[in-house]
N, C-alpha and C positions, 0 to 999 in steps of 0.2 A: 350724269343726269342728262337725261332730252329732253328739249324741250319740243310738246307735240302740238302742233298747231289744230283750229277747232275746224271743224269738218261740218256741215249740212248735210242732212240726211233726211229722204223722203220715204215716209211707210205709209204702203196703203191700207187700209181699217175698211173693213165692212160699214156700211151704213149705220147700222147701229151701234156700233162702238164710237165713229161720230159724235152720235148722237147725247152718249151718255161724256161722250168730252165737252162739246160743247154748253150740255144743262150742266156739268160741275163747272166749266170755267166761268160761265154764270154765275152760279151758287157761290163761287169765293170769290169776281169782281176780278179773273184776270184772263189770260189768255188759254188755246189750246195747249201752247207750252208751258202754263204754271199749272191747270188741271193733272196733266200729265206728272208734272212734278212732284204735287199735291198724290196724285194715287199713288205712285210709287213711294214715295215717304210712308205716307198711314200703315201705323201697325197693323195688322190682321186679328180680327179676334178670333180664338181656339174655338175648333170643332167642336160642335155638340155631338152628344153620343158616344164620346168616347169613353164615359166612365164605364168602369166594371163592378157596378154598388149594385 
């Protein structure tokens, strides 16, 4: 087993994806890095349209 020590990491985002980090990190009271956290966890809800009825 290794153990792998933690790394910083800079990604640059288009302005508006900023944007929509900083009004979620808002909306749930943490930072860019719990926003970020927060999208990535949340299920996805199923595409519309895909039924064949």
């Amino acid at each position: 087993m290794t153990d792998e020590t933690s790394t910083a990491r800079t990604i640059e985002v288009d302005a508006d994806v900023y944007d929509v980090l900083q009004r979620t990190a808002a909306s749930r009271d943490t930072d860019i890095n719990g926003a970020l956290r927060y999208l990535i966890e949340v299920p996805t809800p199923p595409a519309t349209g895909d039924d064949e009825d």
